[in-house]
N, CA, C and O atoms as a GROMACS GRO file, in nm:
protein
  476
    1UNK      N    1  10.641   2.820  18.229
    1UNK     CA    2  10.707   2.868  18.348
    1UNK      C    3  10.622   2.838  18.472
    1UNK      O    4  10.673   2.791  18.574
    2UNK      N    5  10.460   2.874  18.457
    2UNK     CA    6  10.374   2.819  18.578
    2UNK      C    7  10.424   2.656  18.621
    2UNK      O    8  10.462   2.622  18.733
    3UNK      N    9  10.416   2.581  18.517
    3UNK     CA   10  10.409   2.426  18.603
    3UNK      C   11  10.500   2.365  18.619
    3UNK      O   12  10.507   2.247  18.652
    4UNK      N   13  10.644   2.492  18.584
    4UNK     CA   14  10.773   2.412  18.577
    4UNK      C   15  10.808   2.487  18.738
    4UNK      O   16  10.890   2.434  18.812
    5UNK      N   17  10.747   2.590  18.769
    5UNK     CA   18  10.743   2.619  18.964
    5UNK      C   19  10.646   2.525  19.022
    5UNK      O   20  10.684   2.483  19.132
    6UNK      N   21  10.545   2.484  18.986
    6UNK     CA   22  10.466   2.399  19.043
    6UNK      C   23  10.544   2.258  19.086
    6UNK      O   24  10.535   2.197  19.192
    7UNK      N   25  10.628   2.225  18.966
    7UNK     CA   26  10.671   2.096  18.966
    7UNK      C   27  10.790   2.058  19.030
    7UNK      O   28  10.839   1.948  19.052
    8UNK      N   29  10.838   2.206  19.062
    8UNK     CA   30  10.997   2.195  19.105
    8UNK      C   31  10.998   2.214  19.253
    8UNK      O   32  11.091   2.192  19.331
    9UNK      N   33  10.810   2.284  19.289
    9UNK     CA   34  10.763   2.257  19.452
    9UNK      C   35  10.736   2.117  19.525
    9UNK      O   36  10.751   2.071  19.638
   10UNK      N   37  10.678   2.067  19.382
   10UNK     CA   38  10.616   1.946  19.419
   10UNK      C   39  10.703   1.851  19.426
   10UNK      O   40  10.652   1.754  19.482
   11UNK      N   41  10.870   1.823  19.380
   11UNK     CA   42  10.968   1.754  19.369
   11UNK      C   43  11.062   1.767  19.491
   11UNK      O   44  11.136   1.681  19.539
   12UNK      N   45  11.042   1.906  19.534
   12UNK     CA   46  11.148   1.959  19.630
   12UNK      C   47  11.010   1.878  19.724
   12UNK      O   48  11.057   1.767  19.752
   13UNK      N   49  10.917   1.882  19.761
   13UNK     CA   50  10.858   1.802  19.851
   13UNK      C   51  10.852   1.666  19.869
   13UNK      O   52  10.859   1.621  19.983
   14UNK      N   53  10.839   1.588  19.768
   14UNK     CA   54  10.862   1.503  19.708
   14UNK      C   55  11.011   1.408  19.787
   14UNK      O   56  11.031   1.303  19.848
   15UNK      N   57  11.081   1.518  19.742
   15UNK     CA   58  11.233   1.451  19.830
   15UNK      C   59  11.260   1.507  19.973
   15UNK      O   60  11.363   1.460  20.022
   16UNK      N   61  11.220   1.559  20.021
   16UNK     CA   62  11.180   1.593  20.147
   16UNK      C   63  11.122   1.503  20.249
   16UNK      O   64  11.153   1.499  20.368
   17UNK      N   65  11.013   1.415  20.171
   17UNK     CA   66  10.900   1.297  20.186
   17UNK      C   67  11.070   1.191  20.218
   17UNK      O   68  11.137   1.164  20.318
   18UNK      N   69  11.077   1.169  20.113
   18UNK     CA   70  11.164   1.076  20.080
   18UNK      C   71  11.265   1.041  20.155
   18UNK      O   72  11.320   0.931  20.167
   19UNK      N   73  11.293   1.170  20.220
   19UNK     CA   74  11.404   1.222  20.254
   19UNK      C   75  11.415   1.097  20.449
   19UNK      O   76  11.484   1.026  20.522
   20UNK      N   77  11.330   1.138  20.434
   20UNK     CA   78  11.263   1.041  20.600
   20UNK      C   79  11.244   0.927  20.597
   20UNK      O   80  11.197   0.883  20.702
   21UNK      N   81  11.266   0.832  20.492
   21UNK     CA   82  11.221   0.675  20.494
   21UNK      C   83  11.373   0.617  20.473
   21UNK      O   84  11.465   0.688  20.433
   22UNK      N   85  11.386   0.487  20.503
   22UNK     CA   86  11.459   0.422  20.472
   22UNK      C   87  11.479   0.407  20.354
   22UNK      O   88  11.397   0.370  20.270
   23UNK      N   89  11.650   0.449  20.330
   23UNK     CA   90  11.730   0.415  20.204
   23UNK      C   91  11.727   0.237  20.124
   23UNK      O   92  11.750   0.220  20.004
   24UNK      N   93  11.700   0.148  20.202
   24UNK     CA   94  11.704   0.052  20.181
   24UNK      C   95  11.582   0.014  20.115
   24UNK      O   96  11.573  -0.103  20.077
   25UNK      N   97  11.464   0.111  20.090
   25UNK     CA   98  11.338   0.031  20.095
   25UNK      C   99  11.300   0.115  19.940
   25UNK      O  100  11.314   0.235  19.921
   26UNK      N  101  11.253   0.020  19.849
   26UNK     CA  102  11.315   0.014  19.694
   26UNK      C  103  11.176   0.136  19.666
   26UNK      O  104  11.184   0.147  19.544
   27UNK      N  105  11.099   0.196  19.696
   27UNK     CA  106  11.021   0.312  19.668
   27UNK      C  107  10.947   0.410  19.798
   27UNK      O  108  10.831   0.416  19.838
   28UNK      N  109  11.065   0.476  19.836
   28UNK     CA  110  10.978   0.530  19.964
   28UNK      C  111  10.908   0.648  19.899
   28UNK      O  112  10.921   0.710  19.793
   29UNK      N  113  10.788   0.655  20.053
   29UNK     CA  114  10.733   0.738  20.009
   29UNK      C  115  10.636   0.757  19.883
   29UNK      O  116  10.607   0.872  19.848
   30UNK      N  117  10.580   0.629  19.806
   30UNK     CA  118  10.493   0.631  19.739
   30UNK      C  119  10.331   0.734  19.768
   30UNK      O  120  10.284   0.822  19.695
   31UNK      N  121  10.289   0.693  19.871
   31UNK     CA  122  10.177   0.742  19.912
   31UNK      C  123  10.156   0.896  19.874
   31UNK      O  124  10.071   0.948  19.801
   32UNK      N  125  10.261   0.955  19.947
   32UNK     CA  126  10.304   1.094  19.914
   32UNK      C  127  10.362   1.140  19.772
   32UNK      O  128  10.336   1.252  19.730
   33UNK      N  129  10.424   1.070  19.715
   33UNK     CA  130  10.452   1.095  19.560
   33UNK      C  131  10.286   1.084  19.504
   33UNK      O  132  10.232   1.188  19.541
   34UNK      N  133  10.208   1.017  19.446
   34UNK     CA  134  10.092   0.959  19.443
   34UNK      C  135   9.973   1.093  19.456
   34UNK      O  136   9.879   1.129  19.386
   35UNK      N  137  10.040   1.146  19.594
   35UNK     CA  138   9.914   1.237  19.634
   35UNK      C  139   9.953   1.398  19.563
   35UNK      O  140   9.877   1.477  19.508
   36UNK      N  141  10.099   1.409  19.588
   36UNK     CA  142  10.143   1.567  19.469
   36UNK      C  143  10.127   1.493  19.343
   36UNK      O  144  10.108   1.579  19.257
   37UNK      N  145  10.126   1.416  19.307
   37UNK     CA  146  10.046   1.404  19.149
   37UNK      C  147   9.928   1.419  19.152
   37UNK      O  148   9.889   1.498  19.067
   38UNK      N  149   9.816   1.358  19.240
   38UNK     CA  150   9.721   1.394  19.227
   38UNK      C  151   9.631   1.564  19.228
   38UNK      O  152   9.534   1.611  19.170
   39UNK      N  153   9.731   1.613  19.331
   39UNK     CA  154   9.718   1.748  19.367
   39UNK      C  155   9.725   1.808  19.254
   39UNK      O  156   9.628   1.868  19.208
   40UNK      N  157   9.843   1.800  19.192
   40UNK     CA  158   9.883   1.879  19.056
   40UNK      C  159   9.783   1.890  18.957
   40UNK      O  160   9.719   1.987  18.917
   41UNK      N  161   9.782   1.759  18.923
   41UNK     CA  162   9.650   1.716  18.827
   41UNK      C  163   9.489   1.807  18.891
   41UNK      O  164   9.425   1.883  18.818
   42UNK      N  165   9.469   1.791  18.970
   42UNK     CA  166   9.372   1.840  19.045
   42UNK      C  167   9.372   2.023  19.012
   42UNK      O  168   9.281   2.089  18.962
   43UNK      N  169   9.492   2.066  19.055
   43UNK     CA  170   9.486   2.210  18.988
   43UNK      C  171   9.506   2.247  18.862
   43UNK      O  172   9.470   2.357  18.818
   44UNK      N  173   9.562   2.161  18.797
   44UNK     CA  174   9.551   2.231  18.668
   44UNK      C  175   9.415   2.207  18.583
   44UNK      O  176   9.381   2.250  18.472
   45UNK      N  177   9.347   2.120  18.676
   45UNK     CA  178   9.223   2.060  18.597
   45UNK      C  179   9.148   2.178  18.619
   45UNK      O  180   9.098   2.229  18.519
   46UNK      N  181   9.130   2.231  18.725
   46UNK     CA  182   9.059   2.372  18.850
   46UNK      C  183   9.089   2.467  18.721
   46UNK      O  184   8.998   2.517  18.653
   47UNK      N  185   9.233   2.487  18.695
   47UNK     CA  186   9.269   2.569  18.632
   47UNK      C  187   9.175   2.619  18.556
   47UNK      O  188   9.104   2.718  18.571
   48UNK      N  189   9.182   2.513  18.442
   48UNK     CA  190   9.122   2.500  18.273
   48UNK      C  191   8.957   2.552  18.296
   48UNK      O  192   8.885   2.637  18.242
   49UNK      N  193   8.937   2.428  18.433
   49UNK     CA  194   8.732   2.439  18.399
   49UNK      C  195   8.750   2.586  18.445
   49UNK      O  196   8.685   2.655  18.367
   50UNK      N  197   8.822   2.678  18.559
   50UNK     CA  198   8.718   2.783  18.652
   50UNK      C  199   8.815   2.933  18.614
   50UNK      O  200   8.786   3.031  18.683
   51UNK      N  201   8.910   2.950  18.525
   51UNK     CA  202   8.997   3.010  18.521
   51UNK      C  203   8.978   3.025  18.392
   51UNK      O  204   9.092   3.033  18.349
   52UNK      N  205   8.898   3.035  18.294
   52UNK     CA  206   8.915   3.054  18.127
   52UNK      C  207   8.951   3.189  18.069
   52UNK      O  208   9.032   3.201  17.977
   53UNK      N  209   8.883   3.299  18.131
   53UNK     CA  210   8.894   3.401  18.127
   53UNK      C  211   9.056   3.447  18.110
   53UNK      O  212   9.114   3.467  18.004
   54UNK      N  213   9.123   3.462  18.275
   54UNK     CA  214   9.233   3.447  18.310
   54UNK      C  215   9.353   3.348  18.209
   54UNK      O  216   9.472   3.372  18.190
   55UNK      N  217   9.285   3.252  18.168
   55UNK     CA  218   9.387   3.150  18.091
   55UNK      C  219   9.404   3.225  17.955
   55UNK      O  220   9.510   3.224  17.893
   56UNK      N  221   9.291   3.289  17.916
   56UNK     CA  222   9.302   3.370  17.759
   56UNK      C  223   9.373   3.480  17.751
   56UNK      O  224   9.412   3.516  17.640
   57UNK      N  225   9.405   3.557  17.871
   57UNK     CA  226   9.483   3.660  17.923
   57UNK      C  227   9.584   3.595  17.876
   57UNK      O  228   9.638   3.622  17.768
   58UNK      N  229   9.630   3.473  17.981
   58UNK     CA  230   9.773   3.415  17.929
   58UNK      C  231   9.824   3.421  17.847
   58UNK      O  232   9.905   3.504  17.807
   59UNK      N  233   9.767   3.289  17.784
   59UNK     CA  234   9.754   3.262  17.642
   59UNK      C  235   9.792   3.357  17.540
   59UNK      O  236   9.879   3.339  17.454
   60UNK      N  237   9.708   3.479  17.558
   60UNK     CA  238   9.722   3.609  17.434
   60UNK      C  239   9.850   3.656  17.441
   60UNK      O  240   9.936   3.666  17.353
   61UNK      N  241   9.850   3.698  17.618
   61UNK     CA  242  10.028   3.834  17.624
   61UNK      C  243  10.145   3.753  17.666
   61UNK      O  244  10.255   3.800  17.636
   62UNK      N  245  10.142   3.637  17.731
   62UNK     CA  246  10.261   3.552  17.801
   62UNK      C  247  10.336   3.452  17.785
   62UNK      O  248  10.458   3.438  17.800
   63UNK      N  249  10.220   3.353  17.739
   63UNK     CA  250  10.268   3.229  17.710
   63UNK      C  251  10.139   3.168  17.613
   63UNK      O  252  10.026   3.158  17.660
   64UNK      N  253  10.168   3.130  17.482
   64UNK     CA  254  10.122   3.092  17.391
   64UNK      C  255  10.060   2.969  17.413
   64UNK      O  256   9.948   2.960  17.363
   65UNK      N  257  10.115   2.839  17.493
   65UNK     CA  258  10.120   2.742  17.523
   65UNK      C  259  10.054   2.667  17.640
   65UNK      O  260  10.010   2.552  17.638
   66UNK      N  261  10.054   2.751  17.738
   66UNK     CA  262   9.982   2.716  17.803
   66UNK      C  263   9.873   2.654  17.881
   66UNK      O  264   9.871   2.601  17.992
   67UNK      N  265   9.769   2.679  17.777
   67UNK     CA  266   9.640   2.593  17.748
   67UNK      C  267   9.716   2.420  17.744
   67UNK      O  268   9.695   2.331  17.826
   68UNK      N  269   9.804   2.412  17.624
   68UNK     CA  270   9.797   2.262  17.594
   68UNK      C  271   9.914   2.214  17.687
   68UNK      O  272   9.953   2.098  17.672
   69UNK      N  273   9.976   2.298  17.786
   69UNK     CA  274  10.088   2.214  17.915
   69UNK      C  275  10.008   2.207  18.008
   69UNK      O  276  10.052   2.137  18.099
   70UNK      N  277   9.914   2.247  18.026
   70UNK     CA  278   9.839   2.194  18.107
   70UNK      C  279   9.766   2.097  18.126
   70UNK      O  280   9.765   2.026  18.227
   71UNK      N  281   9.655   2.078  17.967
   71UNK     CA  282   9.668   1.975  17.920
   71UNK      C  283   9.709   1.810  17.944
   71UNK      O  284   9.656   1.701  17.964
   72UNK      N  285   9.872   1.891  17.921
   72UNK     CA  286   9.926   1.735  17.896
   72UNK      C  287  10.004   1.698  18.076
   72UNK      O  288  10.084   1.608  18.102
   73UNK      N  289   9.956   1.783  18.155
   73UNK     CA  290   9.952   1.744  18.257
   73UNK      C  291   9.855   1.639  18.287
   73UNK      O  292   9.865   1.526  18.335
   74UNK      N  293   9.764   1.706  18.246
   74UNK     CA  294   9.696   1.635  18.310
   74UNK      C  295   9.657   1.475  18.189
   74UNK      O  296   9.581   1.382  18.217
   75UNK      N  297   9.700   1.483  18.122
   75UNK     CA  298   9.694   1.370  18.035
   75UNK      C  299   9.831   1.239  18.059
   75UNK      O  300   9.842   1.123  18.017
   76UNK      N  301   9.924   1.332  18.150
   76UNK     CA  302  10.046   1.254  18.152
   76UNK      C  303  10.050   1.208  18.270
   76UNK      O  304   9.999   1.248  18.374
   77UNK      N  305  10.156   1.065  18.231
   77UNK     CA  306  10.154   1.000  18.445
   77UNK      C  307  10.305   1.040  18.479
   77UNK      O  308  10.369   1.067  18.377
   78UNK      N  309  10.353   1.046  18.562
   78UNK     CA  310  10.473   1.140  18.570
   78UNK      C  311  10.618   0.986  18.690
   78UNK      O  312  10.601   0.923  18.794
   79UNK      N  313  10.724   0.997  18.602
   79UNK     CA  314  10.811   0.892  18.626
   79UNK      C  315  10.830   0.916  18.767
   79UNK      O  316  10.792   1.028  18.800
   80UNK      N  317  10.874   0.849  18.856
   80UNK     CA  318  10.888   0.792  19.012
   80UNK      C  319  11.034   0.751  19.042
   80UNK      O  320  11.058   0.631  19.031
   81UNK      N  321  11.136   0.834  19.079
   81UNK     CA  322  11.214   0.750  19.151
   81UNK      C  323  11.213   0.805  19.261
   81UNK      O  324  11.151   0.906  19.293
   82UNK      N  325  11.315   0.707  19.358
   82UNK     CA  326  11.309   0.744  19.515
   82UNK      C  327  11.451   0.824  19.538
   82UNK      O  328  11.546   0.837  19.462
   83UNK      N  329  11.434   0.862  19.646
   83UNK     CA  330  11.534   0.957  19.718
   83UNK      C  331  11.655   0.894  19.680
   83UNK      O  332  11.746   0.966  19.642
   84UNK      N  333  11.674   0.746  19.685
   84UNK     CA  334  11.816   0.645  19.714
   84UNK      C  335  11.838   0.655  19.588
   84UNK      O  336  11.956   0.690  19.575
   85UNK      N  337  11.768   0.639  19.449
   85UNK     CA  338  11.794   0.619  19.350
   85UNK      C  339  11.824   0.705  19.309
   85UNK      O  340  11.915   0.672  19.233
   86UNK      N  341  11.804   0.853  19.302
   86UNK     CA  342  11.825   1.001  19.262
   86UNK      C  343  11.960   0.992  19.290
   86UNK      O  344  12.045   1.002  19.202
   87UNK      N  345  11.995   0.966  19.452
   87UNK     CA  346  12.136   1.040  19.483
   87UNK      C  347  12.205   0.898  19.403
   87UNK      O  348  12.324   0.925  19.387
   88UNK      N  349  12.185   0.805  19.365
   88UNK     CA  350  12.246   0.693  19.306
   88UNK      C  351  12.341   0.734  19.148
   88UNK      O  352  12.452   0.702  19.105
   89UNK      N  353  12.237   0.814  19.100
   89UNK     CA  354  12.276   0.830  18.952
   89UNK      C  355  12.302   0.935  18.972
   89UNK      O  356  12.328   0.985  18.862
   90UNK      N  357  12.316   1.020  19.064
   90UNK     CA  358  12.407   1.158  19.046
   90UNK      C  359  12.534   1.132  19.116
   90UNK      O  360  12.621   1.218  19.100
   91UNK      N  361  12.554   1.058  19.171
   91UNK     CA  362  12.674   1.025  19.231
   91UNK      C  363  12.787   0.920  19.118
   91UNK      O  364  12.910   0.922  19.106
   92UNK      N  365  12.687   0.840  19.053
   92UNK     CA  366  12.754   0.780  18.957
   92UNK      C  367  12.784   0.862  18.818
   92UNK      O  368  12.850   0.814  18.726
   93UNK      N  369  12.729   0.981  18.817
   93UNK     CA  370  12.736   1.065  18.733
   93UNK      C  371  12.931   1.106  18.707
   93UNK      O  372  13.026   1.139  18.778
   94UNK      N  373  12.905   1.075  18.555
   94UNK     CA  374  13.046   1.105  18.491
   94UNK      C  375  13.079   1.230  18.388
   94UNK      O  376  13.173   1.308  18.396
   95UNK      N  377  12.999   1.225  18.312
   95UNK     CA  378  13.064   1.328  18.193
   95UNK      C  379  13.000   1.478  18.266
   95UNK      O  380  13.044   1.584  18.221
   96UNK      N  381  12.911   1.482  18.365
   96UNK     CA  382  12.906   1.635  18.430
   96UNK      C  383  12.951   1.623  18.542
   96UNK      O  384  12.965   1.525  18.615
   97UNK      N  385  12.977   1.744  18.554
   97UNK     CA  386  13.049   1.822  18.710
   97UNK      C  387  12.947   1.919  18.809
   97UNK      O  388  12.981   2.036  18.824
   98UNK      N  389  12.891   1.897  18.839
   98UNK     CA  390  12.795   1.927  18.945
   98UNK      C  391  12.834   2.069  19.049
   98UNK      O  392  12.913   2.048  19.141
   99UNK      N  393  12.796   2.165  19.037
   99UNK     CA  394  12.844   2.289  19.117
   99UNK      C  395  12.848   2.237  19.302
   99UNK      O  396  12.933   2.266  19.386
  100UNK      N  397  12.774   2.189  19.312
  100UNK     CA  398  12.774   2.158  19.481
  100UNK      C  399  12.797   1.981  19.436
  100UNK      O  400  12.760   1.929  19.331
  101UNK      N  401  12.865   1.915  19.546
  101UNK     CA  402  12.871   1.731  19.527
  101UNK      C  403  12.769   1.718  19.601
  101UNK      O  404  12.727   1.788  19.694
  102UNK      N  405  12.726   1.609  19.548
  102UNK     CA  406  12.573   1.551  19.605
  102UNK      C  407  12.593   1.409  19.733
  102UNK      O  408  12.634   1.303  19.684
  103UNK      N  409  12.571   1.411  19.858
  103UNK     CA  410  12.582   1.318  19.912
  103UNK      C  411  12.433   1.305  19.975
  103UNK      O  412  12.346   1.393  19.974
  104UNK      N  413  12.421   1.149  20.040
  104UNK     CA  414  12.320   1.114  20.095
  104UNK      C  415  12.263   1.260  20.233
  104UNK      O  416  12.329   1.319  20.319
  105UNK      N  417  12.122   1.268  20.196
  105UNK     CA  418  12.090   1.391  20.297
  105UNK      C  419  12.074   1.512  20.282
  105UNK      O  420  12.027   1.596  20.359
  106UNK      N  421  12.129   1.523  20.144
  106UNK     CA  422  12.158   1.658  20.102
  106UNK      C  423  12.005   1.697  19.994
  106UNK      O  424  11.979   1.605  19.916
  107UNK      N  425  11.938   1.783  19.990
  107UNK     CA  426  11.805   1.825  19.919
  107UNK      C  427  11.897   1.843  19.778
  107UNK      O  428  12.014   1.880  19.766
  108UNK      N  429  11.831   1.816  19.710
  108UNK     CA  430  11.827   1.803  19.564
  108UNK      C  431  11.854   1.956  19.527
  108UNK      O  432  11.775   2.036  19.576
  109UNK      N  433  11.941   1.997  19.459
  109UNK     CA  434  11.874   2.163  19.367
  109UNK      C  435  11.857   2.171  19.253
  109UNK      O  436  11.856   2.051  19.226
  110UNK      N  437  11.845   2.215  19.170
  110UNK     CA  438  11.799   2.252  19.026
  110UNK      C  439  11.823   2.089  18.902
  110UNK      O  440  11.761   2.005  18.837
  111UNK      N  441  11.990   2.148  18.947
  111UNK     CA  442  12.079   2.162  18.865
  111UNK      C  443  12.058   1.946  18.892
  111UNK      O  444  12.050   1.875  18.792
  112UNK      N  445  12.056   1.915  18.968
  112UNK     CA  446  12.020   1.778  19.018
  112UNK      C  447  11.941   1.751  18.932
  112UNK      O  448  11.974   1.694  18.828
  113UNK      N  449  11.783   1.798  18.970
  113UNK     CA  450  11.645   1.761  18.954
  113UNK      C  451  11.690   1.781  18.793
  113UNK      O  452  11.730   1.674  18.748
  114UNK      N  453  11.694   1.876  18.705
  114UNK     CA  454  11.727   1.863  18.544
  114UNK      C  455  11.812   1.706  18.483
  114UNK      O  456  11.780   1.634  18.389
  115UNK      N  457  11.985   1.689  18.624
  115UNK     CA  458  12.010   1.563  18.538
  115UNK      C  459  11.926   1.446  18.543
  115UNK      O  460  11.909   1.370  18.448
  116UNK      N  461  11.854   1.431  18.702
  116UNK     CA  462  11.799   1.322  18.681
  116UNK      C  463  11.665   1.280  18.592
  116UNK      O  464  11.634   1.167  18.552
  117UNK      N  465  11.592   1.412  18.572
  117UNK     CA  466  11.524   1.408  18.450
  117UNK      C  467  11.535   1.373  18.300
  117UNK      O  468  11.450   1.322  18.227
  118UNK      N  469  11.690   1.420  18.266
  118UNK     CA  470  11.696   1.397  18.143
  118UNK      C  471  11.822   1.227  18.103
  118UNK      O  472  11.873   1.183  18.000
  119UNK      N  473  11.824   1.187  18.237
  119UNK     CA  474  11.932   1.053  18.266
  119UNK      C  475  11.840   0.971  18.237
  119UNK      O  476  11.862   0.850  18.240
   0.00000   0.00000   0.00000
């Protein structure tokens, strides 16, 4: 639950970034994608070394798992598309029905960020 709010900050920023560059230009906003990965990685690394104590708390009463999603954060490189391409495949989107329609401009919500993850 921690890095799935972390990640859903860092995405909603992410397209925000995105949100300001030209549609035409085949990866905007790299620099800034690039740097919330690095950030991320960066805290959960903080996490593990300066937080052990606190992480065993976790670990014991909350979340079992924890230790190793963090982990594989930081072990994992994390897929890249751009703003144009997101609203691309949700717009071409067929077998779901989308609670709000998605047009160019519009911030991403949940329910978005899940299809284009699992598309």
């Amino acid at each position: 639950m921690f890095d799935h709010r972390i990640l859903n900050f860092i995405i909603l920023k992410k397209n925000s970034v995105s949100q300001n560059f030209d549609p035409t230009w085949n990866r905007p906003g790299p620099d800034a994608m690039d740097c919330a990965d690095e950030f991320l990685k960066f805290v959960c690394k903080r996490i593990l070394e300066s937080c052990t104590e606190d992480m065993q708390i976790v670990l014991k009463r909350i979340h079992k798992t924890v230790m190793g999603r963090l982990q594989l954060i930081l072990s994992s490189s994390f897929e890249k598309i751009s703003y144009a391409v997101a609203i691309e495949v949700l717009t071409q989107a067929t077998w779901t029905k989308f609670e709000r329609k998605i047009e160019w401009g519009d911030s991403l919500t949940e329910e978005h960020e899940r299809y284009t993850r699992t598309s």
